[in-house]
C-alpha positions as CSV (number, residue, x, y, z in Angstrom):
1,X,-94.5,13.1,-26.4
2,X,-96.1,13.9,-29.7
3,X,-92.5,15.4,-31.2
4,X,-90.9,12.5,-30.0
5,X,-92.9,10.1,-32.2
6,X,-93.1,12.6,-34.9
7,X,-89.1,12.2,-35.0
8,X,-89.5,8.6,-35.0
9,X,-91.7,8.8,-37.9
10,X,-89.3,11.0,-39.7
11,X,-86.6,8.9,-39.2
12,X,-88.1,5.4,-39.9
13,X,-89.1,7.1,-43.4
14,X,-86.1,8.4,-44.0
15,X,-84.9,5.0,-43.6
16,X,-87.2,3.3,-45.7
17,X,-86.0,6.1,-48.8
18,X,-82.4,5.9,-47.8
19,X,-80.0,4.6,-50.9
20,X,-79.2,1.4,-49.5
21,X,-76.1,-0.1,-50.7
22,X,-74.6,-3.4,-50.3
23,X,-71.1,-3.9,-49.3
24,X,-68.8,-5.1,-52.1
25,X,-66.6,-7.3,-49.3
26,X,-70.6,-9.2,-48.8
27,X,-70.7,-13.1,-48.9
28,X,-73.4,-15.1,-48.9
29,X,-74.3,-15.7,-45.6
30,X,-72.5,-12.1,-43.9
31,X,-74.2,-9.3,-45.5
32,X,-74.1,-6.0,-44.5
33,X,-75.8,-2.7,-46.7
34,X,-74.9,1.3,-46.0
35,X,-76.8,3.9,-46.6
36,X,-76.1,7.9,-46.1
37,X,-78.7,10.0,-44.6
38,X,-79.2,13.8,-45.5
39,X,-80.3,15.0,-42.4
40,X,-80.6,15.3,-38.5
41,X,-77.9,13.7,-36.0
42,X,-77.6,10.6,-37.9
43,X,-75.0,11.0,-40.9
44,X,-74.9,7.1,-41.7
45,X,-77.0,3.9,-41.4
46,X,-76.1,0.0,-41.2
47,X,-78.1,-2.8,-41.0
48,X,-78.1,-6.7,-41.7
49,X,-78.9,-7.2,-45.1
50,X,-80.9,-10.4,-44.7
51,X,-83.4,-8.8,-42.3
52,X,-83.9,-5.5,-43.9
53,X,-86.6,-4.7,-41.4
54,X,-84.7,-5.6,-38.5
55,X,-82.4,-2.9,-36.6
56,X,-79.9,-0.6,-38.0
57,X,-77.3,0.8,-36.9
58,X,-77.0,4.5,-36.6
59,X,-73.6,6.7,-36.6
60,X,-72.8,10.2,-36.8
61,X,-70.0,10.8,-39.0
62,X,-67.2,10.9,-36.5
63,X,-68.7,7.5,-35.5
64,X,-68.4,6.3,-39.0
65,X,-65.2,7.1,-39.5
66,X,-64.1,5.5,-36.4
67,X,-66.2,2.5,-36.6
68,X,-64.4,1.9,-40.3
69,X,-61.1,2.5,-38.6
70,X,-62.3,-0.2,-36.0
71,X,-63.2,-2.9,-38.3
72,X,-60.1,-2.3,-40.6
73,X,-57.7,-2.6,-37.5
74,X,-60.1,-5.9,-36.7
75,X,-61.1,-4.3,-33.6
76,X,-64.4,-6.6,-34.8
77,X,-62.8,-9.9,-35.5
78,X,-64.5,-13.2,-34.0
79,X,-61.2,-15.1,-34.4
């Protein structure tokens, strides 16, 4: 139990020192910021820009890379 929230720990700092970076396709209202993480399972991190301490989204970087396929193809469109 302890090494689980030792992990957690890890990663939530990780998260807080990550290089966040904001999208350059960002509008007012639909912001999104990136960040690449050095270590462990995780290879990239997403979250809302608006509720910085809110969720984020992990990925691994096979993930990524189909995740940015996805949302090029619109896979993600509301329309």
């Amino acid at each position: 139990m302890d090494e689980i929230s030792n992990s957690w720990a890890a990663l939530a700092q990780q998260l807080a020192d990550a290089p966040w970076r904001t999208s350059t396709r960002s509008q007012t209202s639909n912001c999104v910021e990136v960040a690449p993480l050095g270590t462990g399972p995780a290879a990239v991190a997403l979250r809302d820009s608006k509720d910085r301490g809110g969720p984020v989204l992990l990925f691994d970087r096979a993930g990524w890379l189909r995740f940015i396929a996805g949302a090029k193809n619109g896979q993600f469109d509301l329309n």
